[in-house]
C-alpha positions as CSV (number, residue, x, y, z in Angstrom):
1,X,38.1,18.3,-98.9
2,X,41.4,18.4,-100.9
3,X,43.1,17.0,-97.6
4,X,40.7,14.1,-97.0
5,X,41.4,13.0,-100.0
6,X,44.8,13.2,-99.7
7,X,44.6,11.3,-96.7
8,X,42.1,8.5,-97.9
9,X,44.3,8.2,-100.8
10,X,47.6,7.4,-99.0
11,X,45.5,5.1,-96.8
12,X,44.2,3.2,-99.8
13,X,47.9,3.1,-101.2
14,X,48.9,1.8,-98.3
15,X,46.4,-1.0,-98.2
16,X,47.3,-1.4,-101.7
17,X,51.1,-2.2,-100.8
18,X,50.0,-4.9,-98.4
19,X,47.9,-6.8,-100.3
20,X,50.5,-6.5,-103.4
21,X,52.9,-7.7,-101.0
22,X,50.5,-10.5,-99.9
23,X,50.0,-11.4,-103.6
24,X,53.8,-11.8,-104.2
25,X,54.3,-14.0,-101.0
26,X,51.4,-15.9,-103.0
27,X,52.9,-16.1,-106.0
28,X,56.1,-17.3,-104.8
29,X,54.5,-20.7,-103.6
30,X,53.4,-22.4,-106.6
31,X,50.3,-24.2,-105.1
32,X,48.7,-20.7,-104.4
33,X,49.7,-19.0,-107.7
34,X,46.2,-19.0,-109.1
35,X,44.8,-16.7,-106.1
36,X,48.0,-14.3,-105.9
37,X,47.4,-14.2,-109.4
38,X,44.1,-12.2,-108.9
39,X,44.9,-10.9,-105.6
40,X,48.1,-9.2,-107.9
41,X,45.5,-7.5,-110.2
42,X,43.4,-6.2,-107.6
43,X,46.4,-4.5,-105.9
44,X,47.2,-2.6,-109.2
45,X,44.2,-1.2,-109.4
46,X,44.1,-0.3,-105.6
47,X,47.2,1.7,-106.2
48,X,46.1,3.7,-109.3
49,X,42.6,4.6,-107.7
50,X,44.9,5.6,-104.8
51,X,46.8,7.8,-107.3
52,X,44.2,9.3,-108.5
53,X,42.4,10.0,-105.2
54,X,46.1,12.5,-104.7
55,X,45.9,14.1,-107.4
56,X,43.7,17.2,-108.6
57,X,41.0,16.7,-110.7
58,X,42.4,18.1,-113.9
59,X,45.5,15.8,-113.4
60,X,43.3,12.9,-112.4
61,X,40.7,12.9,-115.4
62,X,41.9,15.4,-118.2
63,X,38.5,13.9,-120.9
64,X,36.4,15.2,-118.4
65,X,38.3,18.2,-117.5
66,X,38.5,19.1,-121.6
67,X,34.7,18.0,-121.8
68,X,33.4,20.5,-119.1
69,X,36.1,23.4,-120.8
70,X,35.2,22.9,-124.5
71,X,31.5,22.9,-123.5
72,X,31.9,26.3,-121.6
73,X,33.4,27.4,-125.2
74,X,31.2,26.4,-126.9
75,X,28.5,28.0,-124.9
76,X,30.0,31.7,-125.5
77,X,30.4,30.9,-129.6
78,X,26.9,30.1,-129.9
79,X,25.5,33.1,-130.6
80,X,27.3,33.3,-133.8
81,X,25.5,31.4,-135.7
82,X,26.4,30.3,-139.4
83,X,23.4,32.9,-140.8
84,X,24.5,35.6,-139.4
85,X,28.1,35.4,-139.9
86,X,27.3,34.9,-143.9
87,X,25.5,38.1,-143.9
88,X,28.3,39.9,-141.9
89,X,30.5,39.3,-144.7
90,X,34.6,38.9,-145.0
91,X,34.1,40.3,-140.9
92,X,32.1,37.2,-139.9
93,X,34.4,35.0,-142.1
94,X,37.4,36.0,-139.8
95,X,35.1,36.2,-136.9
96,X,34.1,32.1,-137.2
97,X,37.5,31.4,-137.7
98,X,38.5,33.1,-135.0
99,X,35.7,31.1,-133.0
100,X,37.2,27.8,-134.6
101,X,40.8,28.2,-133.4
102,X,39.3,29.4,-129.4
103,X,37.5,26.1,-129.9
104,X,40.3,23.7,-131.0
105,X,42.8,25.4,-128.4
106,X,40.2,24.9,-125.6
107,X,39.9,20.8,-126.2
C-alpha cells in the first residue's frame, strides 16, 4: 500500500509540474493571464496533495494523528474518575496529576 502511494504520488507531482509549467507559459502572454492564473492555483495544490500522498500518515496529518493518540489516552484514564480519586486521598491527588501530564504529553 505504502508503495502505491508512493508511486501515485510522484505521478500526480509529475502531472502537477506540467500543468504548473503550462500555467507559466500562460502567464507569460498577457492575453491568457486570467486562465494561467487559475490554472497556477490548481497546480499548487496538485503538488501539495502529491506531497502528502509520499509521506506517512503521521507526517501527512499530525491533528488527526494527535486526535486518534489523545483519544486512546484518554480511554485508559477513564477509569479514574474524579469520585474516586477524592476518596483516595493525597494518593489520588498525585495519581490525577499524574493522569493530567500523560494527557498533555500525548496531544
Amino acid at each position: 500500500m505504502r508503495v502505491l502511494r508512493g508511486l501515485l504520488g510522484t505521478l500526480l507531482w509529475i502531472v502537477a509540474a506540467l500543468v504548473g509549467l503550462v500555467s507559466l507559459i500562460l502567464c507569460v502572454t498577457v492575453i491568457l493571464l486570467p486562465i494561467g492564473i487559475p490554472l497556477f492555483k490548481v497546480s499548487k495544490t496538485l503538488f501539495g496533495k502529491s506531497v502528502r500522498l509520499m509521506l506517512p500518515h503521521a507526517v501527512a496529518h499530525p491533528v488527526k494523528h494527535a486526535g486518534k493518540k489523545s483519544s486512546k489516552m484518554k480511554d485508559k484514564a477513564k477509569p479514574e474518575t474524579p469520585e474516586v480519586l477524592q476518596k483516595a486521598g493525597k494518593k489520588g491527588r498525585k495519581l490525577a496529576k499524574k493522569q493530567r501530564k500523560r494527557l498533555a504529553n500525548a496531544v
